[in-house]
N, C-alpha and C positions, 0 to 999 in steps of 0.2 A: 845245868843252869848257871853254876858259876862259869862256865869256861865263856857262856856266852857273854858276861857284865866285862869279863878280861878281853874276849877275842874282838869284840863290839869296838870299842875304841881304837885299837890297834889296826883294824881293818880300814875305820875311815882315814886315820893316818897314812895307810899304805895308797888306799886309793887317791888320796890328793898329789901323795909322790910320784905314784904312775902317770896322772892328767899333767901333772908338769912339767914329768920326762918326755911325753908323748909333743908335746908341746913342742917340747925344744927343740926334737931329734927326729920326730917324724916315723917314719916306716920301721927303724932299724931297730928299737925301741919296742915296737906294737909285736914284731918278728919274737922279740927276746918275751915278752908277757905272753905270746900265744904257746910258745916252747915251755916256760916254767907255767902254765896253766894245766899247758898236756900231762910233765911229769906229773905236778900233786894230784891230778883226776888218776893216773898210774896207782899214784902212793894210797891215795884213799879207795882206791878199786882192789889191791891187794890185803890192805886193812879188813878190807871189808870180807873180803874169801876167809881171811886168817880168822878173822873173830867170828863169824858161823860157822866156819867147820870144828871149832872148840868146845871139847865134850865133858873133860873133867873141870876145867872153868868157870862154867856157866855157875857153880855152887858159889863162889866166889863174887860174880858180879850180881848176883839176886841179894846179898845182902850189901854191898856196895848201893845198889838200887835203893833199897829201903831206909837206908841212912840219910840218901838225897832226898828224899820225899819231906823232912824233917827240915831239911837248909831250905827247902823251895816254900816252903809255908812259912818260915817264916822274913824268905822275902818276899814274900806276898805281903805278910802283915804290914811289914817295915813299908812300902811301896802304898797300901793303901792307906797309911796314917799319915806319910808322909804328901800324897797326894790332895787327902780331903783335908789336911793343915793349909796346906800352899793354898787351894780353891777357898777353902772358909778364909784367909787372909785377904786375898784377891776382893770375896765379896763384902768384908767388911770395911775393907778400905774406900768401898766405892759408896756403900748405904751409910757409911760416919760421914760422910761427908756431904752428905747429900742431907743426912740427918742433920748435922749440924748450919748446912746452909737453911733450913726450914726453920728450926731451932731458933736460929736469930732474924726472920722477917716475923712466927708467931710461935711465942715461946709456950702456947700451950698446947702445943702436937708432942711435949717431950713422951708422952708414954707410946703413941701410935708410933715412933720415929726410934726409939729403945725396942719395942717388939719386933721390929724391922731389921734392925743388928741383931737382935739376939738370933731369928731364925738363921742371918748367915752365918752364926757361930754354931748352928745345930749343923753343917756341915762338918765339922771335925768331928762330931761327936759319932756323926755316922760310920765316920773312917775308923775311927775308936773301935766300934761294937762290929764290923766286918774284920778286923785287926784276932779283936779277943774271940773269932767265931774258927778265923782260920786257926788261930794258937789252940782251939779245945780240939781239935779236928785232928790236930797233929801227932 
């Protein structure tokens, strides 16, 4: 999971460099990405023999495995506190304002227009209680 949050960035960087080389250079280019395409599908199809045909190892990567299970929840948690913060901001920014434009033509909505923010603040709290479900789990 981690190699993906590293390899993720690194790849759209590469693809923008490609689309530009391709750009500028045309066929000679598209020739050179179709040849370094072949080798790493090579490199990853030998990986790939090496690491099934591996019999005393496999002891090795089953607790490897079980220690990522651990990183992957808790970016899960981080990912879902951090998403239902970002969304409950988003909606609070839109119903304070929206409250407050009501607010000042009749100031006495203030409680129906505060119960209206608070539910879009009950979105972080969602993220919260998903956060602390995956963290017991873990």
């Amino acid at each position: 999971m981690i190699a993906w949050l590293i390899a993720l960035p690194l790849l759209v960087v590469v693809l923008a460099f490609t689309r530009r080389l391709t750009r500028r250079h045309g066929r000679t280019v598209l020739r050179l990405i179709i040849a370094a395409d072949a080798l790493l599908f090579g490199g990853a199809l030998a990986l790939l023999v090496v690491s099934l045909s591996g019999g005393a190892a496999q002891a090795a990567t089953v607790s490897a495995a079980a220690s990522g299970s651990n990183s992957a929840a808790l970016i899960g948690a981080a990912i879902a506190v951090a998403g239902a913060s970002i969304g409950a901001s988003i909606a609070v920014a839109y119903t304070g304002a929206a409250a407050l434009a009501v607010m000042s033509e009749r100031p006495e909505l203030f409680g129906r227009a505060m119960v209206i923010v608070g539910l879009a603040e009950g979105i972080a709290i969602y993220g919260l209680v998903v956060a602390i479900i995956l963290l017991g789990k873990a």
